[in-house]
mmCIF file of the N, C-alpha and C atoms, coordinates in Angstrom:
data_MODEL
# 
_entry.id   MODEL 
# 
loop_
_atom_site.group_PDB 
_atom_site.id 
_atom_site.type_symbol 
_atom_site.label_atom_id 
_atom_site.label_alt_id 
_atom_site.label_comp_id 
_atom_site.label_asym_id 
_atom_site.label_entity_id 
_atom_site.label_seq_id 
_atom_site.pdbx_PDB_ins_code 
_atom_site.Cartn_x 
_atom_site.Cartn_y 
_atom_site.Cartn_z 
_atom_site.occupancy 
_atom_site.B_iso_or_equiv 
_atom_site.pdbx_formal_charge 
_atom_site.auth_seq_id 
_atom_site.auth_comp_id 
_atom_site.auth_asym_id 
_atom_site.auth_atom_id 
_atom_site.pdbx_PDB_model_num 
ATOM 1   N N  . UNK A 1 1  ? -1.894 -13.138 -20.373 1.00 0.00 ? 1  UNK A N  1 
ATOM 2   C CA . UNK A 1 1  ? -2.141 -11.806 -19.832 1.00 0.00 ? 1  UNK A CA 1 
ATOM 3   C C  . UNK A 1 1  ? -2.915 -11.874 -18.523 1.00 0.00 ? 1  UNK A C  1 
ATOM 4   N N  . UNK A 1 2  ? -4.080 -13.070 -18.503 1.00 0.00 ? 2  UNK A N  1 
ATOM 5   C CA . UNK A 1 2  ? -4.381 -12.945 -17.131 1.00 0.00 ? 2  UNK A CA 1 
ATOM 6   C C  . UNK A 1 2  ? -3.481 -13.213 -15.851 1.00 0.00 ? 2  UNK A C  1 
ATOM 7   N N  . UNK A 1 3  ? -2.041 -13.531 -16.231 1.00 0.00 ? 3  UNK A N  1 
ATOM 8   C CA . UNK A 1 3  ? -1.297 -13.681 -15.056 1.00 0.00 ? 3  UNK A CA 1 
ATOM 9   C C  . UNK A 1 3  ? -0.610 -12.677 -14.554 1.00 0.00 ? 3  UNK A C  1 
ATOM 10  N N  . UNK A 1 4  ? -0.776 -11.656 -15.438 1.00 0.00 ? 4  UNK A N  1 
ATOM 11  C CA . UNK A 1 4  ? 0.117  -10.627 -15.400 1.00 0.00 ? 4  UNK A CA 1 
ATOM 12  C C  . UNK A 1 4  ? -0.870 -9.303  -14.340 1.00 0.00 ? 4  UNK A C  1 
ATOM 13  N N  . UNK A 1 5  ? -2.584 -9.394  -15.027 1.00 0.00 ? 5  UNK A N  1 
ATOM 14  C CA . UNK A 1 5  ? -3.530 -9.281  -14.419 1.00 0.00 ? 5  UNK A CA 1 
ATOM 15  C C  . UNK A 1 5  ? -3.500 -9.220  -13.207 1.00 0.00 ? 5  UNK A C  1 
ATOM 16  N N  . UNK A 1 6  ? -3.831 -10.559 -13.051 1.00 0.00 ? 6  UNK A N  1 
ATOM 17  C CA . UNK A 1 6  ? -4.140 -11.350 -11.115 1.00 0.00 ? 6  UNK A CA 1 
ATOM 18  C C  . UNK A 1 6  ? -2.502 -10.182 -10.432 1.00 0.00 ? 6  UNK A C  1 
ATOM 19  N N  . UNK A 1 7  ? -1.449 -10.289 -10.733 1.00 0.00 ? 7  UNK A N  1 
ATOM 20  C CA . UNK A 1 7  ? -0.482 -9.818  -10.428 1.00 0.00 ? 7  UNK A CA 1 
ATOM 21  C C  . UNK A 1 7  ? -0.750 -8.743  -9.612  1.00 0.00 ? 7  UNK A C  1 
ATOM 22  N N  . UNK A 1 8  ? -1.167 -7.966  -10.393 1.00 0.00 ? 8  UNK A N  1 
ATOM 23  C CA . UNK A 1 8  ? -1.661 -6.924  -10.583 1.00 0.00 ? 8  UNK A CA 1 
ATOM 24  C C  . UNK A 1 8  ? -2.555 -6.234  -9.291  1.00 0.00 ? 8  UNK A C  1 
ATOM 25  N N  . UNK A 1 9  ? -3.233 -6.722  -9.706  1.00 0.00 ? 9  UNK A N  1 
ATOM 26  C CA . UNK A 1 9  ? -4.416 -6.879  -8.521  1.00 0.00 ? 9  UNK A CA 1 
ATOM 27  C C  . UNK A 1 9  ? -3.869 -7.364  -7.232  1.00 0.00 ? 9  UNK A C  1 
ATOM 28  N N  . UNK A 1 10 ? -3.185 -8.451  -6.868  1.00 0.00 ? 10 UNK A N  1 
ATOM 29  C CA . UNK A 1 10 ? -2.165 -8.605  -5.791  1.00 0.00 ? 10 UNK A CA 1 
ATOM 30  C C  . UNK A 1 10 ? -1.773 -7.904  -5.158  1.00 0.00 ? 10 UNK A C  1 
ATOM 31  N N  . UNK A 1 11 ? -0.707 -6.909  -5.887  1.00 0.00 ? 11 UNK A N  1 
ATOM 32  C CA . UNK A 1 11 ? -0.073 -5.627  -5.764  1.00 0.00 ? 11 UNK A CA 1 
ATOM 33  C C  . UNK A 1 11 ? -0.857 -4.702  -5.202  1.00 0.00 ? 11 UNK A C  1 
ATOM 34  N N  . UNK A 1 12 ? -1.953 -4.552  -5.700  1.00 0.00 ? 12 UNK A N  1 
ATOM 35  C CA . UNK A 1 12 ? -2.554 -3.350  -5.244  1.00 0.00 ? 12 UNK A CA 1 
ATOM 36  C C  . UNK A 1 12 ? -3.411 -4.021  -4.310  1.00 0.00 ? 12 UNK A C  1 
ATOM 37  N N  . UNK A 1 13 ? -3.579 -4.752  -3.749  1.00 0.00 ? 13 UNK A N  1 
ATOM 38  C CA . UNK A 1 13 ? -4.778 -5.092  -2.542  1.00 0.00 ? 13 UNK A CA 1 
ATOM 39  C C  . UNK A 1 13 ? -3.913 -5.395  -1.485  1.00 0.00 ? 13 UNK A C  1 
ATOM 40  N N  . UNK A 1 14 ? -2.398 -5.699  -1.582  1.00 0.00 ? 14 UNK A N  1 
ATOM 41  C CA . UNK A 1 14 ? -2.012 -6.083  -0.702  1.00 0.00 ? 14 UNK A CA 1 
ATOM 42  C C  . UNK A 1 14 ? -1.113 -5.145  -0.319  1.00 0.00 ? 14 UNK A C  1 
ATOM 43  N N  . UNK A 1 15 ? -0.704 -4.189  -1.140  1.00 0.00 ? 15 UNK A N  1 
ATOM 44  C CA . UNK A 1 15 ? 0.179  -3.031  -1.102  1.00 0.00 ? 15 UNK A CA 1 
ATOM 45  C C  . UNK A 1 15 ? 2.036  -3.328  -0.724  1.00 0.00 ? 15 UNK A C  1 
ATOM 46  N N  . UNK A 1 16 ? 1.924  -4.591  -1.942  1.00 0.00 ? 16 UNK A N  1 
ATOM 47  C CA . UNK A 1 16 ? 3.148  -4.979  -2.282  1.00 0.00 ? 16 UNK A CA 1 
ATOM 48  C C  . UNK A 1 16 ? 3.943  -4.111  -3.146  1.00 0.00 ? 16 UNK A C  1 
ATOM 49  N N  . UNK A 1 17 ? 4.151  -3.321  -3.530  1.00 0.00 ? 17 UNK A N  1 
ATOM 50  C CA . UNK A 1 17 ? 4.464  -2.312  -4.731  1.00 0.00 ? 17 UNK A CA 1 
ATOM 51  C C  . UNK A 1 17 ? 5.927  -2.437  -4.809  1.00 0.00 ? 17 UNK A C  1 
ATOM 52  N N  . UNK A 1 18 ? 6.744  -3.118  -3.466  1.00 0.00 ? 18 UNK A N  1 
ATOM 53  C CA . UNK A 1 18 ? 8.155  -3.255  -3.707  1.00 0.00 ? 18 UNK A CA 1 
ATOM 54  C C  . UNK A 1 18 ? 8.766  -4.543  -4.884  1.00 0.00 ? 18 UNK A C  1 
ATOM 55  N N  . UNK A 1 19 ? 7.641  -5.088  -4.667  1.00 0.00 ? 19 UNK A N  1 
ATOM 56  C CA . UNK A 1 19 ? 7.678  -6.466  -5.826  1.00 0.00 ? 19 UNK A CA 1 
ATOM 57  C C  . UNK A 1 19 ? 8.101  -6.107  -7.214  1.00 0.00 ? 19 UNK A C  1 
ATOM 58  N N  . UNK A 1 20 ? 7.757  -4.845  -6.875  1.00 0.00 ? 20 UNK A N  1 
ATOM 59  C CA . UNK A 1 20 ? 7.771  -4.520  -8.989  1.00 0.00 ? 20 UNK A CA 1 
ATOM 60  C C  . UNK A 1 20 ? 8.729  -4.903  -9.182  1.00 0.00 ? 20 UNK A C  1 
ATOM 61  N N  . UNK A 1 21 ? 9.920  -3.656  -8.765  1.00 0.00 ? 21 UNK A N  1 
ATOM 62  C CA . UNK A 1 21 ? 11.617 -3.852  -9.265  1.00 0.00 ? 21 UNK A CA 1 
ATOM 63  C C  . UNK A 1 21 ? 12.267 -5.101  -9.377  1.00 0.00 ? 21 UNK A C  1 
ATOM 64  N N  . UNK A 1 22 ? 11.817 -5.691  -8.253  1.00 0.00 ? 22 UNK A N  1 
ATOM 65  C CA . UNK A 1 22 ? 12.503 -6.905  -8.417  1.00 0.00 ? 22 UNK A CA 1 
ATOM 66  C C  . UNK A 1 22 ? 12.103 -8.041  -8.972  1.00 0.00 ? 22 UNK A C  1 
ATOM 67  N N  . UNK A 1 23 ? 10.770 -7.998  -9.859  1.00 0.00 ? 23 UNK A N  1 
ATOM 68  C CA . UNK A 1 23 ? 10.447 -8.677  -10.701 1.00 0.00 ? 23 UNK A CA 1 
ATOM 69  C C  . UNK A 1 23 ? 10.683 -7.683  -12.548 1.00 0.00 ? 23 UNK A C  1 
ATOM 70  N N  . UNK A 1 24 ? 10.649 -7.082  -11.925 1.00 0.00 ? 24 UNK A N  1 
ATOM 71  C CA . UNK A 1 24 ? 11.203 -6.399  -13.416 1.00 0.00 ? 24 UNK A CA 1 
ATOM 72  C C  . UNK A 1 24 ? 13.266 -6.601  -13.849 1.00 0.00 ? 24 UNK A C  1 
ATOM 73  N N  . UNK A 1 25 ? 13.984 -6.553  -12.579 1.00 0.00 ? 25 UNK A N  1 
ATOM 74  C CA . UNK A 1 25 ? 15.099 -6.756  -12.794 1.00 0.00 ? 25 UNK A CA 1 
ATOM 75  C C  . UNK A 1 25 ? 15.356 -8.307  -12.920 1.00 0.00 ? 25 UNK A C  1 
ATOM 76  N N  . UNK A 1 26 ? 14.427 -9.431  -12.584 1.00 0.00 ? 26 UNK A N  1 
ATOM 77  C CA . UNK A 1 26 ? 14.360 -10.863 -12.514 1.00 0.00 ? 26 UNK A CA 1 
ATOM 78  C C  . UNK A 1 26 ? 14.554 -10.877 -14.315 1.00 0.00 ? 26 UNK A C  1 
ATOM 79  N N  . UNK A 1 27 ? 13.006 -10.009 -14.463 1.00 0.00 ? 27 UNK A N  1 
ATOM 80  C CA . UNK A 1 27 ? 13.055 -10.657 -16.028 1.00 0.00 ? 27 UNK A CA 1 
ATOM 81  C C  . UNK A 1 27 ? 14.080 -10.174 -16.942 1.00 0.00 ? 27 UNK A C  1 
ATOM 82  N N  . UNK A 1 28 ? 14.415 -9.003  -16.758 1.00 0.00 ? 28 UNK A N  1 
ATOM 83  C CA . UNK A 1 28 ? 15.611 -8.176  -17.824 1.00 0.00 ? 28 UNK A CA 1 
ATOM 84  C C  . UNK A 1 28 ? 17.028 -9.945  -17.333 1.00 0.00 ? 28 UNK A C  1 
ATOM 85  N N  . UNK A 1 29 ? 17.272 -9.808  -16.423 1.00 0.00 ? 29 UNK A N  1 
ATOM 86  C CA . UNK A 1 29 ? 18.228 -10.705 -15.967 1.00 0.00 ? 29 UNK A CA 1 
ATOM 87  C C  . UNK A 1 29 ? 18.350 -12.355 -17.045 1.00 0.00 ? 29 UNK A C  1 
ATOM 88  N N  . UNK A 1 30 ? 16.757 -12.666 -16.970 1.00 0.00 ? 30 UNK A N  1 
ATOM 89  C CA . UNK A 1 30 ? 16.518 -13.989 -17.377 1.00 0.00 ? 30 UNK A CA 1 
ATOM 90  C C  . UNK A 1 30 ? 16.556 -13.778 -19.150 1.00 0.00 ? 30 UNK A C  1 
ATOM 91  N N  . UNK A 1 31 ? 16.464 -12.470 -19.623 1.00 0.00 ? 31 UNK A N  1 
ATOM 92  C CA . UNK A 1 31 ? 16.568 -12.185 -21.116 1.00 0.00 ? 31 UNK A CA 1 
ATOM 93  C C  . UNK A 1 31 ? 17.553 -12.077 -21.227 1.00 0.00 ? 31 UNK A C  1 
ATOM 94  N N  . UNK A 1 32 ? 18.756 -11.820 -20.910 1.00 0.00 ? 32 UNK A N  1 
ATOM 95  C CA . UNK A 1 32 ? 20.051 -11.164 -21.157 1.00 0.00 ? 32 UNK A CA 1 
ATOM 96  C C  . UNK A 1 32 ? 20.245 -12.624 -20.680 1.00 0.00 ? 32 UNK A C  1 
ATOM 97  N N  . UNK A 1 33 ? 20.393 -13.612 -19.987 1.00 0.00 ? 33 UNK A N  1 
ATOM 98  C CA . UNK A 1 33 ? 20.760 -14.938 -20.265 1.00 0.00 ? 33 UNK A CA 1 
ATOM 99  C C  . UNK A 1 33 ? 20.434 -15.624 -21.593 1.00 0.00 ? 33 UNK A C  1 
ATOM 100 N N  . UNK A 1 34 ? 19.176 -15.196 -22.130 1.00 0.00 ? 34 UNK A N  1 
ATOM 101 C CA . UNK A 1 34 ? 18.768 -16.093 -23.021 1.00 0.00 ? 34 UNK A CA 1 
ATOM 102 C C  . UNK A 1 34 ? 19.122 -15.432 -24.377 1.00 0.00 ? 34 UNK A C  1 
ATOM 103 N N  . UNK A 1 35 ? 19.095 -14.123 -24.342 1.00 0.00 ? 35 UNK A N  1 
ATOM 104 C CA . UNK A 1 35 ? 20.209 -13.550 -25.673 1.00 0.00 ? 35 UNK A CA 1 
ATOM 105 C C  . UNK A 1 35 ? 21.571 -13.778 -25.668 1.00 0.00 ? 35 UNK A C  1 
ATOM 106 N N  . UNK A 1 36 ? 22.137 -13.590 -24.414 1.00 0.00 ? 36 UNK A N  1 
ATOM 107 C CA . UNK A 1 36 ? 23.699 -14.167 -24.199 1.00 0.00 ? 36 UNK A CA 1 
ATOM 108 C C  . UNK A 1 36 ? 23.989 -15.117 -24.922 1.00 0.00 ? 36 UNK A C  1 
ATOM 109 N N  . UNK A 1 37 ? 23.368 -16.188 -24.376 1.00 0.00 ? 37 UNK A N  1 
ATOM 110 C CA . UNK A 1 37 ? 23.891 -17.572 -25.013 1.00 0.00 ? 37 UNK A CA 1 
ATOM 111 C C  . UNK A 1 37 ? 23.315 -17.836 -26.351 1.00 0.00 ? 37 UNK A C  1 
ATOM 112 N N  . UNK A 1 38 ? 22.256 -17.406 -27.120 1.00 0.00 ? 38 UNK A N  1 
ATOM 113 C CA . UNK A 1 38 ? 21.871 -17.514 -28.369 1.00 0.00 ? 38 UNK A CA 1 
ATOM 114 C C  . UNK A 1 38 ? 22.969 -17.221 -29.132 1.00 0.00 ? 38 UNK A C  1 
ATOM 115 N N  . UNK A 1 39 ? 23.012 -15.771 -28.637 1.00 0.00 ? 39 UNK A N  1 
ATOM 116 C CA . UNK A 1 39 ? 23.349 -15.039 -29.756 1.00 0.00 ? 39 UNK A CA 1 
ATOM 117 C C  . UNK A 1 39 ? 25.403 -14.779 -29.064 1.00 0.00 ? 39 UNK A C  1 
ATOM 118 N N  . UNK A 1 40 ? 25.761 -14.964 -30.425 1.00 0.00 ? 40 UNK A N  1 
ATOM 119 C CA . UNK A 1 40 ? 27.112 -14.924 -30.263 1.00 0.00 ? 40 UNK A CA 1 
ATOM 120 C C  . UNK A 1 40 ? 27.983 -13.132 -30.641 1.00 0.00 ? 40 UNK A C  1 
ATOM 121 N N  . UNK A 1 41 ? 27.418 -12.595 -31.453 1.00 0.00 ? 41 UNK A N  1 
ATOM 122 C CA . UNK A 1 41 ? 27.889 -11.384 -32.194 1.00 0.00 ? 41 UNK A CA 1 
ATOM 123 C C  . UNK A 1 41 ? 27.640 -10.359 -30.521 1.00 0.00 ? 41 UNK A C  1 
ATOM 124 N N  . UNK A 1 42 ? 26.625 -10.446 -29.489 1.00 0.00 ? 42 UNK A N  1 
ATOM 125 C CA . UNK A 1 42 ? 25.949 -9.567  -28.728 1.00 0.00 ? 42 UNK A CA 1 
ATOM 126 C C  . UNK A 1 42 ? 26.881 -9.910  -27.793 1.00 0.00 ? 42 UNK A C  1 
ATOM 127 N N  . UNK A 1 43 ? 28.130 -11.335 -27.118 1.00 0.00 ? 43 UNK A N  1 
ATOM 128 C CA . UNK A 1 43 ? 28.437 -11.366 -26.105 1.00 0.00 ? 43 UNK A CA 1 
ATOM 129 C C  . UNK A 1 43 ? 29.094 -10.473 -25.303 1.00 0.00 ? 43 UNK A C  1 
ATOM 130 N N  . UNK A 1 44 ? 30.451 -9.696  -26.357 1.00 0.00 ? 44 UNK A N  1 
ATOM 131 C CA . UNK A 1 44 ? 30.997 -8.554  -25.571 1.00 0.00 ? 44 UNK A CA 1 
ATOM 132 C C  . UNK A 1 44 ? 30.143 -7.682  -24.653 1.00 0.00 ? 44 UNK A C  1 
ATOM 133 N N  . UNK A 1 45 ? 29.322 -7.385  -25.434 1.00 0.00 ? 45 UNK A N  1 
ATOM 134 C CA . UNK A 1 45 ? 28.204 -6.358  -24.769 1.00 0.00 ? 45 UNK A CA 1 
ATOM 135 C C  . UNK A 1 45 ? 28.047 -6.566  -23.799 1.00 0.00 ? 45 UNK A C  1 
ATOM 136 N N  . UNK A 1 46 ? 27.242 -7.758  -23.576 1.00 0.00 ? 46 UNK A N  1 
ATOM 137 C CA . UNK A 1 46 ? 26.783 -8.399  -22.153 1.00 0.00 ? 46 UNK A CA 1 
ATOM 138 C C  . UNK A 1 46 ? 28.053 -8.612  -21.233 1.00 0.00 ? 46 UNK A C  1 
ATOM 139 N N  . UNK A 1 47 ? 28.939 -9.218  -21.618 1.00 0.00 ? 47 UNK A N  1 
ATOM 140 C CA . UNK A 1 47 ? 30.183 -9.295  -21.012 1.00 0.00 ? 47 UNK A CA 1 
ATOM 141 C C  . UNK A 1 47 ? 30.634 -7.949  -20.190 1.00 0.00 ? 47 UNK A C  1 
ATOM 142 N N  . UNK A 1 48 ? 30.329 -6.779  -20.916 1.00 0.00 ? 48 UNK A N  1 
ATOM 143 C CA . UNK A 1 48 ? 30.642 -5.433  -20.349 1.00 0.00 ? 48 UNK A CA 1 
ATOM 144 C C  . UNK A 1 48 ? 30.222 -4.851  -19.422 1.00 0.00 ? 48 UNK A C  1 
ATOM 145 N N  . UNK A 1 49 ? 28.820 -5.527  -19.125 1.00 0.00 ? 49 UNK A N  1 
ATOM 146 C CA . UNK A 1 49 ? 27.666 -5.352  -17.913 1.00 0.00 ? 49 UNK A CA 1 
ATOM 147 C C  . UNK A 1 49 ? 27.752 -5.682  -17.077 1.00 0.00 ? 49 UNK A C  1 
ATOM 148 N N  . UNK A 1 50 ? 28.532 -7.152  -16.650 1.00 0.00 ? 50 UNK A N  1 
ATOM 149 C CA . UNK A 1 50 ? 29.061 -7.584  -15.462 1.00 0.00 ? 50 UNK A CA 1 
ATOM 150 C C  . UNK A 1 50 ? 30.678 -7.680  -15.077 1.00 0.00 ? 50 UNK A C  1 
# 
């Protein structure tokens, strides 16, 4: 949590605020890889998204 923290604080001192989205769409991205390939029953789904 403190990394998420410091982040945080980054953001707001440096008045990066465009960072969010594209660290929020990084991680959705990097989960939907890692459920993809786990999980077999979920692929259509994902398949449907791209």
């Amino acid at each position: 949590m403190d990394i998420l923290k410091e982040f945080w604080e980054f953001l707001k001192i440096r008045k990066k605020f465009w960072l969010l989205p594209i660290l929020v769409m990084l991680i959705l991205i990097i989960g939907l890889a890692i459920f993809g390939g786990a999980a077999g029953p979920l692929s259509p789904f994902i398949y449907a998204l791209f």
